[in-house]
C-alpha positions, 0 to 999 in steps of 0.5 A, a space after each residue: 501473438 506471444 505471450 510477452 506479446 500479449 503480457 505487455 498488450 495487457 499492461 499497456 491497456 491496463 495503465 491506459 484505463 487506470 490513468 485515464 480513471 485516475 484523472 476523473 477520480 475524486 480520489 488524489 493518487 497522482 499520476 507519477 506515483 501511480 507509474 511507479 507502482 505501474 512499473 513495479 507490477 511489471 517488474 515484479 510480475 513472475 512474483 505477482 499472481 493477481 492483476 486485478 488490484 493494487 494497493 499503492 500508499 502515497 507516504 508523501 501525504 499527512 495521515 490524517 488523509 486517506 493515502 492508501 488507494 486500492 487501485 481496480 485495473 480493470 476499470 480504473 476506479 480507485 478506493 482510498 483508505 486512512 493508513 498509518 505509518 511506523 512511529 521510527 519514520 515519524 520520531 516526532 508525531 508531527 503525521 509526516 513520513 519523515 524517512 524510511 527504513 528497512 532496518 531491523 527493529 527501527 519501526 519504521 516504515 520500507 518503501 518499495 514493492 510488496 507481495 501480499 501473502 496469506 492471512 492469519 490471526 495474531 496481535 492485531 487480529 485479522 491480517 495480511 502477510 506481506 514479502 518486501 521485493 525490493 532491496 528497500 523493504 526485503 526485510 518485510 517478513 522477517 520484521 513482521 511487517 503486514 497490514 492489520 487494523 488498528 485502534 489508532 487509524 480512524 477519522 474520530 482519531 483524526 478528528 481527536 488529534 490531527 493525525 493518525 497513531 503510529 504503527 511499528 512499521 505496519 500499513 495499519 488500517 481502520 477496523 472498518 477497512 480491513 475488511 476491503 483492503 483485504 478482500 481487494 488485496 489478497 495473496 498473490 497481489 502488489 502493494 506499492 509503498 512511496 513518496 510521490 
């Protein structure tokens, strides 16, 4: 068999596993959103290096849910986390992802395919790089755009105000999952941001 025999053997496995795990998982990623990120990975996959996790962000969903999924793909199982969005895609706090932006300094949140890249240290402690591959968020690095814990992302804060806080456009996360995300997401790994 070839490689892109074999590649596209893979991936035809790979999204049998995970939709046939995502309809039994307790986790709400739906099926359409989780294809587009499917096709995503296929898309991008000369600029993708690790196969094994997806992080996909259904932005169609309030913040006061947990939207942030690390999808495994080699079982299929699935992992949800509480992610913020930009204060721009959301000028109005109502916890609702009005609209995305790309745009320099518009604090908003890009949808579209991103590759993790390294970690650092800096404002918001422990974070993960990320580069926009689509059109849509290719401002990514260049906008500072990563994932980073935060203060304002946390089940006591929804339980204080109904919502999450707001990001400058980041996938902010809890303190407390910053540690998995991370280790599920490291470099080289996509992140699908959307509305289902």
């Amino acid at each position: 068999m070839s490689l892109a025999g074999a590649s596209s053997a893979v991936l035809a496995r790979t999204r049998a596993l995970v939709q046939a795990a995502t309809a039994a998982a307790t986790a709400s990623l739906r099926p359409g959103l989780l294809q587009r990120a499917l096709d995503a990975l296929d898309r991008h996959r000369d600029s993708i290096d690790h196969r094994d996790f997806i992080g996909v962000a259904d932005f169609s969903l309030p913040s006061r849910t947990p939207r942030l999924y690390l999808v495994n793909l080699s079982d299929g199982s699935v992992r949800s986390h509480l992610v913020a969005h930009g204060r721009g895609s959301d000028p109005s706090h109502t916890g609702w992802l009005e609209r995305f932006s790309n745009e320099p300094h518009s604090n908003a949140t890009s949808a579209g395919a991103y590759r993790t890249g390294s970690t650092y240290v800096g404002g918001h402690g422990h974070s993960l790089r990320l580069d926009g591959l689509d059109p849509t968020n290719n401002n990514a690095a260049s906008r500072a755009i990563v994932v980073h814990g935060a203060w304002y992302v946390s089940t006591a804060m929804v339980d204080r105000s109904g919502m999450l806080g707001r990001s400058q456009g980041c996938l902010a996360v809890a303190e407390s999952s910053l540690g998995e995300v991370i280790s599920k997401l490291g470099a080289g790994r996509l992140i699908y941001a959307d509305k289902a």
